[in-house]
Backbone bond lengths (Angstrom), bond angles and torsions (degrees), N, CA, C in turn:
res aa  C-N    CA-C-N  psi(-1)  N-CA   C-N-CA  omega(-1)  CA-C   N-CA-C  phi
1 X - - - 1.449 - - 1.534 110.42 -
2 X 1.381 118.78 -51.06 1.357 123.83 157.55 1.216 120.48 -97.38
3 X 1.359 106.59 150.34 1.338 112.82 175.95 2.084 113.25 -119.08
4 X 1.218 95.08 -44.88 1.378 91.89 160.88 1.574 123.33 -140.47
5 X 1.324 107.10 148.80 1.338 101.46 -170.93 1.606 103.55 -134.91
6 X 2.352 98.30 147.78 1.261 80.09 -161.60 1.618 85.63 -106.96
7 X 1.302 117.08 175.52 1.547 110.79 170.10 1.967 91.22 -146.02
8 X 1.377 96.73 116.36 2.206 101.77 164.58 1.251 78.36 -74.66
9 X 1.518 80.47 151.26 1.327 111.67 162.31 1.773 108.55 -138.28
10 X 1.771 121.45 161.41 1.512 109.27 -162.22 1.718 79.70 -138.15
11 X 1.611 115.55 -18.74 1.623 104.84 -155.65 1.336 112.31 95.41
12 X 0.919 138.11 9.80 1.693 141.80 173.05 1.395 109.49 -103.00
13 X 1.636 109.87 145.94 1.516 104.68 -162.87 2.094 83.11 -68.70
14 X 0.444 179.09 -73.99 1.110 156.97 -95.19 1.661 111.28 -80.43
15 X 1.475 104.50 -62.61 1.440 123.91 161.17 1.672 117.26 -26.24
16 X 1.161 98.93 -56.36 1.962 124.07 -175.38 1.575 89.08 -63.31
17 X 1.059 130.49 -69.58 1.650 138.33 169.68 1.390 94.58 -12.81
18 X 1.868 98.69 -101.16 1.534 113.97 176.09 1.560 119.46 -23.23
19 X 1.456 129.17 -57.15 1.391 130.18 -179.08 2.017 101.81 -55.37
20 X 1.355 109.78 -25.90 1.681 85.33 -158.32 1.389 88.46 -84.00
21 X 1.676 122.32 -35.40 1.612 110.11 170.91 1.359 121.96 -65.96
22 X 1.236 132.04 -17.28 1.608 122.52 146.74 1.358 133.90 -66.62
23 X 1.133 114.38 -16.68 1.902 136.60 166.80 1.362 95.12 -61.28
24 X 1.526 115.78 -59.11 1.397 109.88 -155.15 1.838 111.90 -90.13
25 X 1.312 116.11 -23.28 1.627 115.14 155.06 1.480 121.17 -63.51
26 X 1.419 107.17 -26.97 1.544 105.89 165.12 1.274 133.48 -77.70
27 X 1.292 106.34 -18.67 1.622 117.34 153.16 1.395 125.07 -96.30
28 X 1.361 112.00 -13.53 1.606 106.04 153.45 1.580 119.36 -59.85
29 X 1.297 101.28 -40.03 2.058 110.04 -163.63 1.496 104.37 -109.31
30 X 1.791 111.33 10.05 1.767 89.82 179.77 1.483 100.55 62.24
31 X 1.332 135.27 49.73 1.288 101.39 161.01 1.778 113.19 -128.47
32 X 1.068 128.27 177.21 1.105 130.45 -176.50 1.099 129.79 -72.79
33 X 1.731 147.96 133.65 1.600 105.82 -167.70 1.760 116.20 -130.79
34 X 0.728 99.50 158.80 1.654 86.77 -166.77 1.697 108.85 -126.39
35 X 1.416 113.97 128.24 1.257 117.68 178.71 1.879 112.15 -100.21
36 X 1.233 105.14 143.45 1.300 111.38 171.26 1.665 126.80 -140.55
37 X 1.252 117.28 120.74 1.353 117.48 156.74 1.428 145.59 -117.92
38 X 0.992 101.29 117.42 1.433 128.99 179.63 1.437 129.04 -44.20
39 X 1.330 121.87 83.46 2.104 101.48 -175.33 1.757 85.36 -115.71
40 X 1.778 86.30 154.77 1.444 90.40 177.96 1.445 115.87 -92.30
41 X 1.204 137.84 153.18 1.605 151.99 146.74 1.439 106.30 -17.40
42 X 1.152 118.67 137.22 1.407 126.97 160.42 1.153 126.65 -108.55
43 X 1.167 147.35 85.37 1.666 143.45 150.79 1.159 119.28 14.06
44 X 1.269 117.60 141.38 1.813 96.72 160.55 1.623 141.84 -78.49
45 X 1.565 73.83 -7.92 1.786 94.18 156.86 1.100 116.81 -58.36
46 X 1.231 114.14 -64.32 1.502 144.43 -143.49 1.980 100.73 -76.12
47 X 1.303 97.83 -37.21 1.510 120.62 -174.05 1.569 106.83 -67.10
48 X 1.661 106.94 -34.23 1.448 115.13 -164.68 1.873 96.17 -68.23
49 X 1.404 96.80 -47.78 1.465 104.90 -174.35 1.174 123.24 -82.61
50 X 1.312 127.15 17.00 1.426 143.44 167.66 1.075 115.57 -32.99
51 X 1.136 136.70 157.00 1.646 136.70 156.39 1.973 106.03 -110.37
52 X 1.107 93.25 -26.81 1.609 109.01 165.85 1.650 108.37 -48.21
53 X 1.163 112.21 151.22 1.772 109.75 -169.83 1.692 90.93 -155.95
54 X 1.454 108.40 130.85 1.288 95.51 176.99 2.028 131.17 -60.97
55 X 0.867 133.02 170.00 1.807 122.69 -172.71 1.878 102.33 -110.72
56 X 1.395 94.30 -24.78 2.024 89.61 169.58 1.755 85.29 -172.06
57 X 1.448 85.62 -175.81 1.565 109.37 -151.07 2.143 106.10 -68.29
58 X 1.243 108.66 -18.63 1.092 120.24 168.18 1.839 122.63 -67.56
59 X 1.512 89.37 -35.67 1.643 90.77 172.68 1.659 106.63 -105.96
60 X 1.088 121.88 78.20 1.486 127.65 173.41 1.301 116.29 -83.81
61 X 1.231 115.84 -3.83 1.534 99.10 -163.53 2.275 80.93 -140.68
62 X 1.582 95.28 141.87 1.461 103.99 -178.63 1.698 109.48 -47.14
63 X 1.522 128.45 -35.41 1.280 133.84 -169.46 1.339 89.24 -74.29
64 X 1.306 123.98 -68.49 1.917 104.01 175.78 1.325 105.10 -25.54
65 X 1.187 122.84 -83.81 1.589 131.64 -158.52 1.495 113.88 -45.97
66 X 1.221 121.87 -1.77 1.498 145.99 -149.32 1.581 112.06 -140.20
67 X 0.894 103.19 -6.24 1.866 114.47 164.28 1.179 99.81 -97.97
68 X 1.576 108.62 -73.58 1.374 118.52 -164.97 1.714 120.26 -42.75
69 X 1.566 103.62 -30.12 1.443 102.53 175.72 1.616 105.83 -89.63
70 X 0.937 127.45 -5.43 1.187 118.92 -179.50 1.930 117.10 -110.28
71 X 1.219 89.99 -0.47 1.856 110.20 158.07 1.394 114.12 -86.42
72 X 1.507 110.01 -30.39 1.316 115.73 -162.35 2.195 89.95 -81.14
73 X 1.438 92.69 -30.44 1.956 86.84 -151.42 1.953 82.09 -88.74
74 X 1.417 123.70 -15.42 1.415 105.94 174.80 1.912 111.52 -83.22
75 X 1.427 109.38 -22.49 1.257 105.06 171.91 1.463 130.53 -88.73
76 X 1.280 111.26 4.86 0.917 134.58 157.21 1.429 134.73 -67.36
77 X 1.679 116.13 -41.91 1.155 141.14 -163.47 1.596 97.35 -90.48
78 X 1.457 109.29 -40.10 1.571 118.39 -173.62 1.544 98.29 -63.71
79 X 1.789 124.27 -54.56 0.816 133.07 -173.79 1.942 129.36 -41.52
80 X 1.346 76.13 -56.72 2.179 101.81 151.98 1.528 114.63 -46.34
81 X 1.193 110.73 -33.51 1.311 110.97 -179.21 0.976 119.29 -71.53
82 X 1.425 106.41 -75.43 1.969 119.21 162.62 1.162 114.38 -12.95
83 X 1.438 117.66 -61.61 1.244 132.83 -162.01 1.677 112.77 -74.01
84 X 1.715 120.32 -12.60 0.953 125.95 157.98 0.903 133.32 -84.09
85 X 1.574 113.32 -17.85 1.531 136.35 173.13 1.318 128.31 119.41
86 X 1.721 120.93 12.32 1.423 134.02 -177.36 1.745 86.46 -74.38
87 X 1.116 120.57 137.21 1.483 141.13 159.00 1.813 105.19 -77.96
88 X 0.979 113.79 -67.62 1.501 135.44 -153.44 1.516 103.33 -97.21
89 X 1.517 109.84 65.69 1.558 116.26 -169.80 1.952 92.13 -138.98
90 X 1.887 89.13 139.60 1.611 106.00 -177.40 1.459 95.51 -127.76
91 X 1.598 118.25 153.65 1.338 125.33 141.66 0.918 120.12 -148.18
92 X 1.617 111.21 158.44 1.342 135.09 -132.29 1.575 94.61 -131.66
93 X 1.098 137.72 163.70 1.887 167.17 134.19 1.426 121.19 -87.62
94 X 0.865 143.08 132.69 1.487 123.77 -170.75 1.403 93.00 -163.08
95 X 1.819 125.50 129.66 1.111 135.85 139.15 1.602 131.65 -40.58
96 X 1.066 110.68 146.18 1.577 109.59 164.94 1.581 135.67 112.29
97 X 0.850 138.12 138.27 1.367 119.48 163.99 1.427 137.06 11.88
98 X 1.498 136.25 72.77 1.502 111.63 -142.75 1.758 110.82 -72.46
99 X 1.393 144.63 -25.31 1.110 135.95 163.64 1.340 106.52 -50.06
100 X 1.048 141.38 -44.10 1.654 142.76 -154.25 1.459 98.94 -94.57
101 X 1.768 111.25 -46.33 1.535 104.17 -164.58 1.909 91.05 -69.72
102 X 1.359 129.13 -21.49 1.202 112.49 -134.84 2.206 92.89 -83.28
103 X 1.684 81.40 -46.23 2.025 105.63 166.87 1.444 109.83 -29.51
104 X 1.146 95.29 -69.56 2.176 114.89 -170.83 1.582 97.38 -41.84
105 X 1.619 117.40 -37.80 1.352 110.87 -139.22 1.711 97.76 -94.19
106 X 2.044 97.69 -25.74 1.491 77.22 175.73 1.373 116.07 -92.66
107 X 0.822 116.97 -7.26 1.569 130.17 161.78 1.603 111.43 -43.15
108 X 1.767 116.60 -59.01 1.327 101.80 -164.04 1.734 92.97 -95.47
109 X 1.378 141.41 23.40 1.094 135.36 -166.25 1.715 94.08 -134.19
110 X 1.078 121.03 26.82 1.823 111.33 178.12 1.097 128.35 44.07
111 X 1.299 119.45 19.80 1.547 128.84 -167.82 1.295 102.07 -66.01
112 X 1.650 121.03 156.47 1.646 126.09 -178.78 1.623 97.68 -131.00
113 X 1.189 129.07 15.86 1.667 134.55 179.78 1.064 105.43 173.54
114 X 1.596 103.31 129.67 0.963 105.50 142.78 1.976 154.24 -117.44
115 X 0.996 139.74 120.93 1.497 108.77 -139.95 1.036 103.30 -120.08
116 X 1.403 131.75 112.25 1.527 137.59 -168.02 1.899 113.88 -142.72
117 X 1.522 108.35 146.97 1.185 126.11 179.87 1.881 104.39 -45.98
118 X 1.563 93.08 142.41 1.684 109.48 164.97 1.296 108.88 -68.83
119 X 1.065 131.92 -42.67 1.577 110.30 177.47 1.871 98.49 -149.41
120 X 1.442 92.77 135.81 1.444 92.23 -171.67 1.901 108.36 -108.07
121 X 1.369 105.81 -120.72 1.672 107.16 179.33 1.373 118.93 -95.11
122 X 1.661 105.06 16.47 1.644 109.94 -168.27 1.444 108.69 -71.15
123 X 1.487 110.14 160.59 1.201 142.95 -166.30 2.105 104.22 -71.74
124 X 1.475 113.09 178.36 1.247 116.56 152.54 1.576 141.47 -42.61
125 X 1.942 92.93 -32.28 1.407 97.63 170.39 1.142 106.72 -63.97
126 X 1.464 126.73 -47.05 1.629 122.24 -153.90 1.816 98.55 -48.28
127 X 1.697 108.81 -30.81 1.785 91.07 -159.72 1.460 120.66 -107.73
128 X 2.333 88.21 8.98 1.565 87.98 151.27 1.535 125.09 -129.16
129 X 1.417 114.08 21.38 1.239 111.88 171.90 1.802 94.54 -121.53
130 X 0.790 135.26 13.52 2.037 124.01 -168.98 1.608 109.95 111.50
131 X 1.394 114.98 156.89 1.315 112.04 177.43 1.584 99.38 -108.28
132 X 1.668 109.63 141.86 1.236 113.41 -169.07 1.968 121.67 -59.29
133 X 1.593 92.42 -7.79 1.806 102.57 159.44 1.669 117.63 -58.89
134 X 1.733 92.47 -57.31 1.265 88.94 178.80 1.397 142.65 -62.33
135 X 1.645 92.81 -21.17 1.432 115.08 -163.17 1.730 109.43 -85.37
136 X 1.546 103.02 -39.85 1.531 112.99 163.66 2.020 119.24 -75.16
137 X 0.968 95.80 16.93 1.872 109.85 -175.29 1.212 92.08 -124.09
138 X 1.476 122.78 -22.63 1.616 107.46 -177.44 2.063 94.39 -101.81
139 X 1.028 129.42 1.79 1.632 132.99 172.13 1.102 127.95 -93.08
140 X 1.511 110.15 -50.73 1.278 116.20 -167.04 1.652 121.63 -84.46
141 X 1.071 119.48 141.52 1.185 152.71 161.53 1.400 107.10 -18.81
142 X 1.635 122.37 -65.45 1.311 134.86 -143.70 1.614 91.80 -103.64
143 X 1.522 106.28 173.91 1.719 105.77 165.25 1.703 117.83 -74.49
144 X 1.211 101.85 142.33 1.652 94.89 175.15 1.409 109.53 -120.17
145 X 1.565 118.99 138.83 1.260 114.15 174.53 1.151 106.42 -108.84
146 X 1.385 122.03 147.06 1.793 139.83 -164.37 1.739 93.75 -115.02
147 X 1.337 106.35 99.84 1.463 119.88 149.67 1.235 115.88 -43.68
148 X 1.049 135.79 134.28 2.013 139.25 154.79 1.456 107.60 -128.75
């Protein structure tokens, strides 16, 4: 029924939730599974006022410092997987908007589900403009299942 499935991940038990019920539909359906995390862009405004500080001369700029943790929390999630027994598991880092980056991605990646936490590490906006669950359940293409 599926063939690939994507699951964001942010590092919040919620996410970890969502990922172990995408572990286990991916070994129900054989399907492939794909982790993604999302950090947003910083301005150079936004950068000035950082609390983020680079860790060596390679991460100078907050978006370095802001991949790297968000490579670290998608290889992580893949890692969980393995270790549960998915063979056929990827993860991803991804800039941008996370409702929009998360849409685009299953879009250009063939995804047929996606299964992600009700509320993850989002900010104030998430609880006055929508939570980026809802907001990627109201975009995407494919079915989405909402972890709680």
């Amino acid at each position: 029924m599926y063939k690939t499935i994507l699951v964001p991940v942010d590092g919040s038990a919620m996410a970890t939730k969502a990922l172990d019920s995408a572990i286990a539909l991916s070994q129900t359906f054989g399907a492939s599974l794909v982790t993604l995390c999302v950090y947003r862009h910083h301005s150079p405004l936004e950068a000035s006022f950082s609390m983020v500080r680079a860790q060596s001369e390679s991460q100078n700029r907050p978006d370095d410092a802001l991949k790297s943790y968000a490579s670290e929390i998608a290889s992580a999630a893949k890692e969980r997987a393995r270790a549960a027994g998915v063979a056929d598991v990827y993860g991803y880092a991804k800039r941008g908007q996370p409702s929009r980056a998360i849409v685009e991605f299953s879009r250009q990646h063939g995804v047929d589900l996606i299964v992600m936490g009700a509320r993850g590490t989002g900010d104030i906006e998430g609880f006055l403009l929508g939570s980026v669950s809802y907001k990627v359940s109201s975009l995407a293409s494919v079915p989405c299942l909402i972890v709680r």
